[in-house]
MARMIMAR-942485 format. One line per 4 residues: number of its first residue (from 1); their letters; for each residue x, y, z of C-alpha. Coordinates in steps of 0.001 Angstrom, whole numbers, plus 524288, in hexadecimal, padded with zeros to 5 digits. Example, Ala and Ser with C-alpha at 12.3 -4.5 7.8 and 13.67 -1.06 7.14 Angstrom:
! MARMIMAR-942485
1) AS) 8300C:7EE6C:81E78 | 83566:7FBDC:81BE4
//
This chain:
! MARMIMAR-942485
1) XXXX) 5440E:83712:46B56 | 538CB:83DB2:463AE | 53FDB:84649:45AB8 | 538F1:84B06:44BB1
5) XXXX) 545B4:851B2:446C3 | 54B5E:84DFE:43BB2 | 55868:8484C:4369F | 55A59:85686:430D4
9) XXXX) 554FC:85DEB:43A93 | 55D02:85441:4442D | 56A28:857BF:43D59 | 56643:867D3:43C88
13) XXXX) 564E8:868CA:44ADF | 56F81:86090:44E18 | 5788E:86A86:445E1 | 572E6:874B1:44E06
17) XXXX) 574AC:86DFF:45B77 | 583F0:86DEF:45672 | 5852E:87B27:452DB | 57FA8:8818F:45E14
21) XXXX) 58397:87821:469BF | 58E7D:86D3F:466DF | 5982C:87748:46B27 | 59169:87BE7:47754
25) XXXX) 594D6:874CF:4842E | 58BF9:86FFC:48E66 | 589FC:87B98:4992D | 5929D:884E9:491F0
29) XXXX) 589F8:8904B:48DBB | 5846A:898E8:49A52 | 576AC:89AF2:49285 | 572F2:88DA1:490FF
33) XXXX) 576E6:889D3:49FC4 | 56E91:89530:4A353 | 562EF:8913F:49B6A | 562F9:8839A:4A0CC
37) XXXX) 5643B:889C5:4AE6E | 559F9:89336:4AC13 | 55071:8881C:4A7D8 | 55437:87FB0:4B28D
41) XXXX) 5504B:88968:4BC75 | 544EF:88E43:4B68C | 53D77:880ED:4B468 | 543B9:87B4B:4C02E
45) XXXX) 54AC8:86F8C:4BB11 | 5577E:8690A:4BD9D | 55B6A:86697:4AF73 | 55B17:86F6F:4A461
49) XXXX) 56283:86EB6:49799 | 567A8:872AB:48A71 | 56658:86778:4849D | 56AB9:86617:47574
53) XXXX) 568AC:85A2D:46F0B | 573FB:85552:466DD | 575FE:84948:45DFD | 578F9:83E5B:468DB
57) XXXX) 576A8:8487F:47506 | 56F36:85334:47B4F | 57A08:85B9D:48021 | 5758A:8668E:48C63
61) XXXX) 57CE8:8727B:48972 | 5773A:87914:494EF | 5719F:8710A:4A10F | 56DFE:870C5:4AF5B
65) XXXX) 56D0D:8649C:4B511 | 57100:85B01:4AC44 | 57E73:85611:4AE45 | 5818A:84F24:4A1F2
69) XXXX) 58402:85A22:495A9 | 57DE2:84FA3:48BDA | 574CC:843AC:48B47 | 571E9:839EF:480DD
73) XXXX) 56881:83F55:47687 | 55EF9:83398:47685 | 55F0F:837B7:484C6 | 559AE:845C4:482F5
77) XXXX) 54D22:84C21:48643 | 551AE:8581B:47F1F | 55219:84FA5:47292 | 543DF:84C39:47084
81) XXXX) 53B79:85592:46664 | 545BD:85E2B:46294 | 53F53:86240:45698 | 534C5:8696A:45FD5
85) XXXX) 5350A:876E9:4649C | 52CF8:8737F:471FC | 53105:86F31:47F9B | 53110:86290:48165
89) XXXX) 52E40:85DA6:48F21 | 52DCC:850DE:494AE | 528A7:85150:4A2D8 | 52988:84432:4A5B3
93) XXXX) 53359:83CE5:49E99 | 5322B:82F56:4A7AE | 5244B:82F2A:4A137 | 528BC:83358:49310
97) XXXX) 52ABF:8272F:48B03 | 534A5:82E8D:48474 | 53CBF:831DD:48F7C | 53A9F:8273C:49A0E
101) XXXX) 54636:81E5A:49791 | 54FD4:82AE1:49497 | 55B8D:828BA:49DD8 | 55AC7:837F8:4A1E0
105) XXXX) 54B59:83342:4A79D | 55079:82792:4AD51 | 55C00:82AB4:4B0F1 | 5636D:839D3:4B4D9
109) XXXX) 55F40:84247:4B447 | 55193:83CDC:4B4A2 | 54B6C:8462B:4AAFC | 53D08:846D1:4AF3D
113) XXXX) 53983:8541D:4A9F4 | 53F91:8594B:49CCC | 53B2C:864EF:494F3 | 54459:86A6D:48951
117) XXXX) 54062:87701:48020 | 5472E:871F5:472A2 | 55399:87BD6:46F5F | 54E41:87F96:46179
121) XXXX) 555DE:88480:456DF | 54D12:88362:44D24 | 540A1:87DBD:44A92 | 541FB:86DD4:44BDF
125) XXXX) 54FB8:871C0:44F7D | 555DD:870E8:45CE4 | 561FF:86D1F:46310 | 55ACF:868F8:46F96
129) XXXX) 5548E:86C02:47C55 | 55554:874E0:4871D | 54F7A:86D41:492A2 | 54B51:86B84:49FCA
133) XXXX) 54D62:85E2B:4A835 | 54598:85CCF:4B5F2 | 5478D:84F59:4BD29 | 5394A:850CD:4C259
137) XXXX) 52D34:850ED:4B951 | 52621:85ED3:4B6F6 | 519E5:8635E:4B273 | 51978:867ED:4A42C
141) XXXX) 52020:873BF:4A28A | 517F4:88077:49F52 | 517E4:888FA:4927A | 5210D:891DF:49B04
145) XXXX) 52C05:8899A:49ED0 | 52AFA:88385:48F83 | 52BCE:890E4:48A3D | 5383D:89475:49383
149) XXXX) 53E4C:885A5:49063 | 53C13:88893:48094 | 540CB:896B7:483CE | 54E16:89396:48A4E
153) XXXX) 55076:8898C:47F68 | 54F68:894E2:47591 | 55AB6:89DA7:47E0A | 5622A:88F89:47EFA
157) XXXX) 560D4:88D94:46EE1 | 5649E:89C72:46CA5 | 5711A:89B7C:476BD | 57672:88FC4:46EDF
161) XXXX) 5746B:896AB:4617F | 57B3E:8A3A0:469E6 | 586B0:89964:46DD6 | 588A0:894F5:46007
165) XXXX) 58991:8A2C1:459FD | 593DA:8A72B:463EC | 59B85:89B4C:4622F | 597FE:89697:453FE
169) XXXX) 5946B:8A228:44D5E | 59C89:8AD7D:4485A | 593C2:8BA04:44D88 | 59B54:8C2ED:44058
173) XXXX) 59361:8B921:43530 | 58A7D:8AFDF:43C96 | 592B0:8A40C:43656 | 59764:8992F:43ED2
177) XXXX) 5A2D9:89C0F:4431B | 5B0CA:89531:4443A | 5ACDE:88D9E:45168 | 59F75:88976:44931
181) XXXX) 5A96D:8832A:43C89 | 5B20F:87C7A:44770 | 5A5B1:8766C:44E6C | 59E4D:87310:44043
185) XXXX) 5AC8E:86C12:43A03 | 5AC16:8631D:44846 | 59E00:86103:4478B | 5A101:85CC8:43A18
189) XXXX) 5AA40:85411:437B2 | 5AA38:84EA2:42948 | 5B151:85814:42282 | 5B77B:8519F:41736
193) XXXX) 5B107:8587D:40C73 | 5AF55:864FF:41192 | 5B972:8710D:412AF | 5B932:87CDB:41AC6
197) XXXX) 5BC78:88A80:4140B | 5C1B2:89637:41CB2 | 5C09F:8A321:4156B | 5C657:8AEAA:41A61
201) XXXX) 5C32F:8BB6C:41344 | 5CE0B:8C44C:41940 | 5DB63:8C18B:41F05 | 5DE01:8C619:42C0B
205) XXXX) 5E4E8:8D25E:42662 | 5D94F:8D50C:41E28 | 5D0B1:8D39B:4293F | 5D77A:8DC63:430D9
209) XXXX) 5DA23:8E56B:42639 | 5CA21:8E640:42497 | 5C7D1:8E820:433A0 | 5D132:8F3D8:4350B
213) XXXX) 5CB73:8FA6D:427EA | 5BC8D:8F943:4297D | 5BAF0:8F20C:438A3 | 5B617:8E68D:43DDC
217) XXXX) 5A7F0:8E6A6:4392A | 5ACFC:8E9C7:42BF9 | 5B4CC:8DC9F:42B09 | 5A7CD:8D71C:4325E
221) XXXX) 59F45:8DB27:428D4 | 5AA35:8D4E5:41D1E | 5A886:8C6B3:42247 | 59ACD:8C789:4220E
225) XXXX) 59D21:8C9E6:414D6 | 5A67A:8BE91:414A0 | 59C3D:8B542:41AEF | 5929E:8B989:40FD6
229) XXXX) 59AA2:8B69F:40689 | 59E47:8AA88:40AA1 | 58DE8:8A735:40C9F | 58E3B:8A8A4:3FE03
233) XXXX) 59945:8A2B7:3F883 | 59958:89455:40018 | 58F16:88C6A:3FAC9 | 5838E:888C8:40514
237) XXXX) 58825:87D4A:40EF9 | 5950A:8835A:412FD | 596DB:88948:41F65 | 59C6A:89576:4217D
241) XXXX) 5A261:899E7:42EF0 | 5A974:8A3EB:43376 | 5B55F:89F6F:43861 | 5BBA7:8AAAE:43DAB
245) XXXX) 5C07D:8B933:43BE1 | 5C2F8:8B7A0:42D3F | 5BCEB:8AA70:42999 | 5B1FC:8A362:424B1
249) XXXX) 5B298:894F6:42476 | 5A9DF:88D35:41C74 | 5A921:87D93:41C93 | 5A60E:878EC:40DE4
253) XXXX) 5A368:86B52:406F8 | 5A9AF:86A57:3F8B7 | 59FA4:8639D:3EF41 | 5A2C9:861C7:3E192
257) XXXX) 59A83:86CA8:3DD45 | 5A053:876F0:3E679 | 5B0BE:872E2:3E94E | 5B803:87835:3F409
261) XXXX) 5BE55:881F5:3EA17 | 5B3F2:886CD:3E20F | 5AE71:88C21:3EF1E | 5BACF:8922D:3F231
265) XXXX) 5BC43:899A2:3E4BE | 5AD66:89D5B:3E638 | 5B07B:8A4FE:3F5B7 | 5BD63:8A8BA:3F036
269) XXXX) 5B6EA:8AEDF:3E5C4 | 5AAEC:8B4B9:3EE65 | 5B705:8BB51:3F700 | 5BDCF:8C23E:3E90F
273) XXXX) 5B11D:8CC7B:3EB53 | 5B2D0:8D775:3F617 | 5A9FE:8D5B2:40140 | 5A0EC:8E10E:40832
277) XXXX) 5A31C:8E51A:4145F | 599E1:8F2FE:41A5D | 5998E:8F44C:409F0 | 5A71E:8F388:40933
281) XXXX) 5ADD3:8E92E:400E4 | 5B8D5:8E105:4061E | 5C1BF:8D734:3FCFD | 5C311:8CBA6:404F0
285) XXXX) 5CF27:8C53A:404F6 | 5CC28:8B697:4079D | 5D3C5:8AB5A:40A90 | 5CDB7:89CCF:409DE
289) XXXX) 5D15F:8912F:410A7 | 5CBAD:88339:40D4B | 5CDD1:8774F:41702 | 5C759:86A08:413EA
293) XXXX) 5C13C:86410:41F85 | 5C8C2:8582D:421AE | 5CE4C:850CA:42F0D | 5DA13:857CB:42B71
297) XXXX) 5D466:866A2:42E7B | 5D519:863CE:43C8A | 5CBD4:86866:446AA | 5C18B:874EC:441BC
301) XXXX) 5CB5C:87D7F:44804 | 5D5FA:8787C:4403D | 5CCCF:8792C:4349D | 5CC29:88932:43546
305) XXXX) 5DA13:88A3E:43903 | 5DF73:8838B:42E5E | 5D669:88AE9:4251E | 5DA89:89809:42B46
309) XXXX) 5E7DE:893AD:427BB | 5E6C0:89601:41A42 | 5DD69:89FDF:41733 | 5E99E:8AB63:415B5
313) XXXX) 5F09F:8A1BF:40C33 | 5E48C:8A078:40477 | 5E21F:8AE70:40456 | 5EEC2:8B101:3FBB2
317) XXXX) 5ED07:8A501:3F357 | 5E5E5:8A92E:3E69F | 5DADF:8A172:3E78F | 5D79C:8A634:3F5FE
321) XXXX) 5D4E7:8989A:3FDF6 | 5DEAD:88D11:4002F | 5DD4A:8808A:406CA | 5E270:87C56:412FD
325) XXXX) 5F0C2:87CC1:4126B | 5F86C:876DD:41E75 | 60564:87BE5:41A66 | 5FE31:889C6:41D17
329) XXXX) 5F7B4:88530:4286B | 605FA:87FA9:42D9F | 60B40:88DBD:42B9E | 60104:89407:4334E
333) XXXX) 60103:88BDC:43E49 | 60F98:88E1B:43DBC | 60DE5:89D20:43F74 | 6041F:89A1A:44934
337) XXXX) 60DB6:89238:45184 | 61803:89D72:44F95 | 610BB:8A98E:45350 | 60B34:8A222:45ECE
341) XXXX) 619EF:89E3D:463BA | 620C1:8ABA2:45FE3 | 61C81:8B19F:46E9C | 620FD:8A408:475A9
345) XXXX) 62DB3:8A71D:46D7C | 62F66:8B51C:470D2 | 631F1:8B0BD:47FEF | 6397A:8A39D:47E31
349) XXXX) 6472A:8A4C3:47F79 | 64AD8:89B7C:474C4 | 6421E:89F35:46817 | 6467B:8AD5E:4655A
353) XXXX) 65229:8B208:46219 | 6596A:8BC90:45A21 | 663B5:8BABE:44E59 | 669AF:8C774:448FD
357) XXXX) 66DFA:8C8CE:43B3D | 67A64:8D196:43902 | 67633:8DD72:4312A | 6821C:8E30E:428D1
361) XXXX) 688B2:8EF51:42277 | 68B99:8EB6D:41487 | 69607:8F62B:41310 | 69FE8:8F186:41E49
365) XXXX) 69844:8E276:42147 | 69695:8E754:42FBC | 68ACD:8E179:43985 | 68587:8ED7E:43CB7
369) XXXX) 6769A:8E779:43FAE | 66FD0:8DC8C:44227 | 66076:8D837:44095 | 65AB2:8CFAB:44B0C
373) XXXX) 65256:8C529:44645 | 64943:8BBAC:44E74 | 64AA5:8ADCF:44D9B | 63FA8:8A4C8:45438
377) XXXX) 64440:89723:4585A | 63584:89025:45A8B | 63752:88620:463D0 | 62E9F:87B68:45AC3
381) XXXX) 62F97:881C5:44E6E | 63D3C:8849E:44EFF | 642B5:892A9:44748 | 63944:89A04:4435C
385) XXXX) 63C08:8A43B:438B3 | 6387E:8B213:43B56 | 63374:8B4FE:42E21 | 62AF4:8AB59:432EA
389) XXXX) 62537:8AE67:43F58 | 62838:8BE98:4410E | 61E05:8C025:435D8 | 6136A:8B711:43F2C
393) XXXX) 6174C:8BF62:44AA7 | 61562:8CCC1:44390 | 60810:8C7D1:44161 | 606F0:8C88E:44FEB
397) XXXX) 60C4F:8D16F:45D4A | 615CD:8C534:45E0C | 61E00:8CEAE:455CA | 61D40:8D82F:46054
401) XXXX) 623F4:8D00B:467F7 | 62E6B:8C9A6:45FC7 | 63302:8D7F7:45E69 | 63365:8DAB6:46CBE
405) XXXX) 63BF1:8CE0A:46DE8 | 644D4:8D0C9:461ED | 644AC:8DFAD:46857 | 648C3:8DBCB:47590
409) XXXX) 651A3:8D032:470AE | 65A62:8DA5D:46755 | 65C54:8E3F6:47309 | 661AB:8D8B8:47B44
413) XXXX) 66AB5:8D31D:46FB6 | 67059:8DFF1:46C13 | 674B2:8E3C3:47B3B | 67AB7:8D6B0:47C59
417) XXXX) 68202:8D8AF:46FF4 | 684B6:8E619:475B1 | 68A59:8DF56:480FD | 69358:8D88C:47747
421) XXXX) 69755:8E448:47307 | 68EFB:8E28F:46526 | 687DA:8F1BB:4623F | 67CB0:8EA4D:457C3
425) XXXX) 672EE:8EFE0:45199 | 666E8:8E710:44E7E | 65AF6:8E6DD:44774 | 64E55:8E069:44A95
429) XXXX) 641AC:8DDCE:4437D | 633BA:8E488:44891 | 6270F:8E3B9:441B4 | 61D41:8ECCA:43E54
433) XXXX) 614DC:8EA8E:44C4F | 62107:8ECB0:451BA | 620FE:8FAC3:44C48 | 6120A:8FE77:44DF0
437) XXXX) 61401:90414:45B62 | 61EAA:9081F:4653C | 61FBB:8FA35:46E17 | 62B91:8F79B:4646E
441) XXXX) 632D5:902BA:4685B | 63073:90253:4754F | 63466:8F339:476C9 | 64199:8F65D:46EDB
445) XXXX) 64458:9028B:47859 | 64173:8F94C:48356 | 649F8:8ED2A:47F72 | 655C1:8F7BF:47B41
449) XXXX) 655C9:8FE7D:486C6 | 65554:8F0D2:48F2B | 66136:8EC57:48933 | 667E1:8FA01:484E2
453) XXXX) 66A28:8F948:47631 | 66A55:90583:46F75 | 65F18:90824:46307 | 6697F:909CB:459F7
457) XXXX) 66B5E:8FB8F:45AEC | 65E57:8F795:4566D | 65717:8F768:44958 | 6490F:8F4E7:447E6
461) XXXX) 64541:8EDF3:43ACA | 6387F:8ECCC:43414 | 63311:8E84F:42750 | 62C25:8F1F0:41CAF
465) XXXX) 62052:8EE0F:42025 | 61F5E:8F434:42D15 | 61FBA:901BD:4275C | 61077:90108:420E1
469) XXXX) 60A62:8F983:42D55 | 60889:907C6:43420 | 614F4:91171:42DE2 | 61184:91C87:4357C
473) XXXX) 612B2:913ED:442F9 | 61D11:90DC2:44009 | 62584:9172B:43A18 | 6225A:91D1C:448E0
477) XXXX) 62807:9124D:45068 | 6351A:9110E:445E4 | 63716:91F62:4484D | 63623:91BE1:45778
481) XXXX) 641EF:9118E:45416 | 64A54:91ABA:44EF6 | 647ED:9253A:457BF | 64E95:91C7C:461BE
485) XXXX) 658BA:916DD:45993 | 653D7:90A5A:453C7 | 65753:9074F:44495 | 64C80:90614:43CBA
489) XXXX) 64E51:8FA36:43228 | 64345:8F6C7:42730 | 64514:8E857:422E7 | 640C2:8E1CC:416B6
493) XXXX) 64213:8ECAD:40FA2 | 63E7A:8EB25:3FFC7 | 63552:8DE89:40314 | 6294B:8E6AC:40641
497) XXXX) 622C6:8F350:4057B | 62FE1:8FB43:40484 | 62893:908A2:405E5 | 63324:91314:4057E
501) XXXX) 62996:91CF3:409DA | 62AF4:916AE:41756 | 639D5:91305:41631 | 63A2D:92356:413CE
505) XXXX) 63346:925FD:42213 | 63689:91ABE:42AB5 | 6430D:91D66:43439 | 649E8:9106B:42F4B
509) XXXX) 6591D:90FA4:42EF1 | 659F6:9033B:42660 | 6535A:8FBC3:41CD8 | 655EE:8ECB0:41A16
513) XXXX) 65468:8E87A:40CD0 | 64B10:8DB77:40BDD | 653DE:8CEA4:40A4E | 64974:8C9F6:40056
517) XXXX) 64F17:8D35F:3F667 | 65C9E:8CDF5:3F65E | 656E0:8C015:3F487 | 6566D:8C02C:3E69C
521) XXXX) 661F9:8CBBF:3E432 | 666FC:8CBE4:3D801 | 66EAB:8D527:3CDBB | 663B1:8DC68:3C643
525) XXXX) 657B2:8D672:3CC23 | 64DF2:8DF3A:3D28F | 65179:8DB7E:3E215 | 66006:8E2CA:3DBA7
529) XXXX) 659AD:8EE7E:3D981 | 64F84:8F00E:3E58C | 65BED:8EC24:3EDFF | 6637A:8F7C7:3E735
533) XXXX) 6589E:90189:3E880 | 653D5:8FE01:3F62A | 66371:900D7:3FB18 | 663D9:90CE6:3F570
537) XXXX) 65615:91018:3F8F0 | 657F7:90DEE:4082B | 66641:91502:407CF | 65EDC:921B2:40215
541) XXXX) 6561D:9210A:40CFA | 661DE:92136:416E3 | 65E0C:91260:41A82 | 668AB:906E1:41E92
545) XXXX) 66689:8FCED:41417 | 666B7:8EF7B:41921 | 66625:8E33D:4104D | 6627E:8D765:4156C
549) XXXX) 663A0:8C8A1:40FEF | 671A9:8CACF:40B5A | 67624:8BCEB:40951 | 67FDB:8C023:3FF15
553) XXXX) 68BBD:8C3D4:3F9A4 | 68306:8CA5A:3EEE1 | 67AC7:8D029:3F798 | 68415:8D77B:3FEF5
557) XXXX) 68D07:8DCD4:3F55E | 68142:8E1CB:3EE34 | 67A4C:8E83E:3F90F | 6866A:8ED54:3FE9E
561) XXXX) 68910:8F32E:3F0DF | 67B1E:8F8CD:3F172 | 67BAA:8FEDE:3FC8F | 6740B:8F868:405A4
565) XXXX) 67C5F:8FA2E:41361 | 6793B:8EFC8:41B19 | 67410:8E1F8:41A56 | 67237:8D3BA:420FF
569) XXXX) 66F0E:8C4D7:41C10 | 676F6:8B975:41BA5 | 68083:8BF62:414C0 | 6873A:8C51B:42117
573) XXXX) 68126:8BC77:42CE1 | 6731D:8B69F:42EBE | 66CE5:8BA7C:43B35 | 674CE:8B5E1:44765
577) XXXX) 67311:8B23B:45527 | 677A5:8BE7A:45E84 | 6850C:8B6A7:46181 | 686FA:8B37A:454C4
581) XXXX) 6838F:8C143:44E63 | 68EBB:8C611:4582C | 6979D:8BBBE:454CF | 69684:8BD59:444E1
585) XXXX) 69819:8CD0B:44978 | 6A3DD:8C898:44E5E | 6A988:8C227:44243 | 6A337:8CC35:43A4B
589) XXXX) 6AC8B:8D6E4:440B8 | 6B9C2:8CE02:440CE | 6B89B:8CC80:432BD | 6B7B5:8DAF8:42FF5
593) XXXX) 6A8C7:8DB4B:42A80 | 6AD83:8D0B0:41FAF | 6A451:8C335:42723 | 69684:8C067:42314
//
């Protein structure tokens, strides 16, 4: 084999024949095939091929009459006098010293024409030939045919470089992209001193927040911005990508004149500056994540996800970027599981279910409401809190339809307990998608009417924060509620935005005191006073006052004394089962209002 390339120049193009064609199957891409074909037909040979020439093999990633999709490199036509930019020709290999003993001459497909136009990327450079294979000699080809062979070869070179930006390139910044990082940590396997840094400029709020504001080429036009920066700031050897939506990725070796950290502090610090955008400035809001490349990261997908992980926990630290942290990780992948088994749990008959906790008038100790709470029983997991997993599912329309089952579920229970003979009024929880259009009401008019329970016998609660999502819409669908019937009930009240100015126009019939303020209730402190004021607050407004969290003796003769009318906690009963909620009803009445 009479090859002048260099060790260098050996390694340089055998980067390249990696990057644009170790992910590209034999036969797979409809240009190539139809170049081969083309050439095939037009010079009238059996055999023509793609042929690139890799370390041990030349691999045909587009061919016509060649059964096998690779040979042996020291086998290889296409090999010889890569470094020039001619056609190389051999009409009559049998008589070529070179070629006379090669087992493709002497054996199938016995090669006895062979011309191949080199597939040049740049000068001295190519990854190999495109070529023609007769099994006849032929006359010398003519300036023509050599012109259309080194022509073809040019589309083939330009459709591989096409293939590789679709696939490895992100078409927003012209950096590699995340399928490019996963291919480069595989084709790269010593990683022990190197780390991989995922920096996300936005969260997925912000992002959004910027789309809605300015549009999509807006936000464009900011990680461009982000890219430049980042050009800047690394120091020259690491490579950036773009690893997504919001990310970059960069892969970065630590040397005792530039640590791990000291680059960290030095993007951290790039990122304090607000960034132009159409001559508008935006302050980023990053988030850093830092991974060492070790066996333990896992596969390059692995790598990215367990970056991603982190990147909102290291947005609220102080110094912006954290390292891996699988107790994080482990908590993620633990709302993952959840939020993909809530809709598998909405239609088993065994994982759902409905406790009701007794809701009571603190001047005569009467039931006279309860509140329906969902419990989730995972199968693997075991029970699942709903502080836990309603928050995951308001994050998606999973909450939709938790409400429709809790909805439809409460309209059964109270006509059986009708059937009983047990008139009960009870609440349930919505959120705010719930009440950001009219499917809500029309599901609760649907599942009351199925089962025949009056509205008077439902309440519809919802926390504070519902009420600045969209007011005016949503004080629309309340006023829908209580045009039919329904009780209106805000929970949590005092734990968030406790805006009076809404409490003063929304059609709400009772308000529930947060639990967290009788957590810490004592004579003179400040929870003593807000308690006090709230009452009397919500009674001038002509609003039921409803304490929850009453676990005490304390607690109730105080709030009682206050005013507040009615309350629940484990003071009087902890939510029950239906049959049990009828059966402490039972002993509740037999000893005269006096059993908690």
């Amino acid at each position: 084999m009479c090859n002048l390339i260099s060790p260098q120049e050996e390694r340089a193009r055998l980067a390249e024949v990696d990057r644009l064609t170790s992910d590209l199957q034999s036969g797979s891409d409809p240009v190539l095939n139809s170049v081969v074909n083309m050439i095939s037909a037009y010079f009238g040979v059996p055999t023509a091929l793609v042929s690139i020439i890799d370390r041990d093999y030349q691999m045909f990633k587009a061919r016509v009459g060649m059964e096998p999709e690779c040979t042996p490199r020291e086998m290889s036509f296409c090999a010889h006098n890569l470094e020039t930019g001619a056609v190389l020709e051999i009409c009559d290999p049998v008589g070529d010293p070179r070629f006379s003993s090669n087992p493709l001459v002497t054996g199938e497909p016995f090669i006895r024409y062979y011309a191949g136009a080199p597939l040049i990327i740049t000068p001295r450079l190519s990854l190999g030939r495109l070529c023609i294979i007769d099994n006849q000699t032929r006359r010398p080809m003519d300036e023509q045919g050599k012109t259309l062979l080194l022509d073809a070869a040019k589309v083939v070179v330009a459709r591989l470089q096409s293939i590789h930006r679709q696939h490895f390139s992100d078409p927003q910044t012209g950096l590699p992209n995340r399928q490019r990082f996963e291919a480069d940590i595989l084709n790269e396997p010593s990683t022990a001193n190197r780390v991989a840094i995922l920096v996300e400029p936005l969260s997925a709020s912000g992002m959004d927040g910027l789309v809605k504001a300015l549009g999509l080429e807006f936000f464009a036009n900011f990680m461009l911005a982000v890219k430049e920066l980042l050009v800047e700031t690394l120091p020259t050897g690491a490579r950036l990508y773009r690893s997504g939506t919001l990310g970059f990725v960069t892969l970065f070796e630590p040397s005792p004149a530039l640590p791990v950290q000291q680059l960290l502090n030095a993007v951290v610090t790039a990122f304090k500056r607000p960034l132009y955008s159409a001559d508008v400035p935006v302050f980023p809001d990053v988030g850093i994540s830092v991974l060492q490349l070790d066996r333990e990261a896992g596969t390059p997908m692995n790598i990215l996800r367990l970056m991603a992980s982190i990147t909102d926990a290291a947005r609220r630290s102080e110094r912006r970027w954290l390292d891996y942290d699988p107790v994080i990780d482990s908590s993620l992948r633990r709302s993952t599981a959840l939020l993909n088994a809530i809709e598998a749990a909405l239609v088993a008959p065994d994982q759902l279910r409905l406790v009701y906790q007794p809701r009571v008038d603190l001047a005569s100790n009467r039931c006279v409401a309860v509140e329906a709470l969902l419990r989730w029983t995972h199968p693997t997991l075991g029970e699942i809190s709903p502080a836990e997993f309603i928050p995951l599912a308001e994050t998606t329309a999973s909450i939709r339809n938790i409400t429709r089952w809790v909805v439809r579920h409460v309209c059964e229970q109270l006509a059986q307990w009708r059937g009983q003979g047990l008139e009960m009024t009870t609440s349930l929880n919505v959120s705010a998608l719930d009440l950001t259009d009219g499917l809500l009401f029309d599901e609760l008019v649907a599942a009351m009417h199925e089962f025949d329970v009056a509205p008077q016998h439902v309440e519809l609660e919802f926390t504070e924060s519902v009420l600045v999502t969209d007011f005016q819409l949503v004080h629309v669908q309340l006023q829908r509620f209580r045009d039919l019937g329904v009780a209106i009930g805000i929970d949590d009240f005092g734990s968030g935005y406790s805006n009076w100015a809404y409490l003063r126009q929304i059609p709400a019939t009772t308000v529930k005191l947060d639990r967290s303020l009788l957590a810490d209730l004592q004579p003179g402190n400040s929870e003593w006073h807000i308690i006090r004021g709230l009452i009397s607050l919500v009674r001038d407004l002509r609003l039921t006052v409803v304490a929850e969290g009453i676990e005490t003796e304390l607690h109730y003769h105080l709030l009682r004394g206050w005013g507040c009318q009615q309350g629940q906690g484990y003071y009087f009963a902890k939510p029950l089962p239906p049959a049990d909620l009828v059966a402490w009803l039972k002993e509740d009445k037999s000893s005269n209002g006096t059993q908690r």
